[in-house]
C-alpha positions in Angstrom: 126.3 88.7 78.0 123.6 88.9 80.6 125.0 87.6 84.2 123.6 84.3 85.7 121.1 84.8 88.3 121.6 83.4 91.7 119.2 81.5 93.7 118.7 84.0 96.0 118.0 86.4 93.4 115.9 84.1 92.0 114.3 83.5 95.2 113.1 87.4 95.7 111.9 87.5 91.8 109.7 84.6 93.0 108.4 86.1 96.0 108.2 89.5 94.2 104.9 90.5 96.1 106.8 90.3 99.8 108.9 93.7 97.8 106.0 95.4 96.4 106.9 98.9 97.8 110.1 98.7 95.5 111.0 99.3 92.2 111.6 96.1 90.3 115.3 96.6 89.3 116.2 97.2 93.2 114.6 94.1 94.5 117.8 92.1 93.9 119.7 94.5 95.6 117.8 93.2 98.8 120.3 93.1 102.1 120.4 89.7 103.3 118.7 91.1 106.1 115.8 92.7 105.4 115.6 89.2 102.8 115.1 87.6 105.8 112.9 90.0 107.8 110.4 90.1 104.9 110.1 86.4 104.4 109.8 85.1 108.0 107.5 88.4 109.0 104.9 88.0 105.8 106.0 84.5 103.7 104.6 81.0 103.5 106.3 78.5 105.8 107.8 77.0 102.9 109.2 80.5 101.9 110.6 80.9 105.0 112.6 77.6 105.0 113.5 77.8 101.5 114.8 81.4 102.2 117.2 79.7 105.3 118.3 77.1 103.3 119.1 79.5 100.9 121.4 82.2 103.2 122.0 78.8 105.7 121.1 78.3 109.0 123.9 79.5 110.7 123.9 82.8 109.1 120.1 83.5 109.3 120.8 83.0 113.3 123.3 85.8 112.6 121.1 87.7 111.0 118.3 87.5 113.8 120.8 87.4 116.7 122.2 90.7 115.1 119.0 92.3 115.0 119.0 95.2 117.5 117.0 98.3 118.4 114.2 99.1 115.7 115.5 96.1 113.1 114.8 93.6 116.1 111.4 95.5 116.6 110.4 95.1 113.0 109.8 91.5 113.4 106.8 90.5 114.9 108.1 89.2 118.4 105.8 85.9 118.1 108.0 85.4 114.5 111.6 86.5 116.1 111.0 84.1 118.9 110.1 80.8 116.4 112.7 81.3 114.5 115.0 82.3 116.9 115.1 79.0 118.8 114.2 77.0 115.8 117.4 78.4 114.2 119.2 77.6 117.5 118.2 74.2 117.5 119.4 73.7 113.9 122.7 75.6 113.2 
C-alpha cells in the first residue's frame, strides 16, 4: 500500500522547479527549513503564503527567527525582513 501524501509534500512536488538541483525521490525529504528558505527566497507570493499556511505562522517565525550565521545569510535580507515582521504581525 502506497502511503498518503501530505500537503506539504504535495506542496514541494508542486513547486518542483524551486528543488531542481535534487534528485526527485529526496525532494520530499525537504527540512522544514530550507522548505521555507526556498519558497520565500525564489517563489510566487502565493507560494510563499501557501507554504506558511502550510508549516503555520507561528512556526515559520521559528524557522526565520532561528535562522543564524550562514542559514540567516541565505535569505536575501530584503525577503528575511518582509517576512520577518509580516510573520510577527500575524503569529
Amino acid at each position: 500500500m502506497k502511503a498518503v501524501k501530505t500537503e506539504i509534500e504535495n506542496f514541494i512536488m508542486d513547486n518542483s522547479w524551486l528543488f531542481w538541483y535534487l534528485p526527485e525521490d529526496k525532494k520530499s525529504k525537504v527540512s522544514k527549513e530550507l522548505l521555507l528558505e526556498s519558497v520565500l527566497n525564489y517563489g510566487t507570493m502565493d507560494e510563499c503564503l501557501k507554504i506558511i499556511k502550510l508549516l503555520g505562522y507561528k512556526e515559520s517565525l521559528e524557522i526565520l527567527e532561528n535562522a543564524k550565521g550562514r542559514k540567516k545569510g541565505n535569505y536575501y535580507p530584503e525577503i528575511y525582513n518582509f517576512f520577518y515582521l509580516y510573520l510577527k504581525k500575524h503569529a
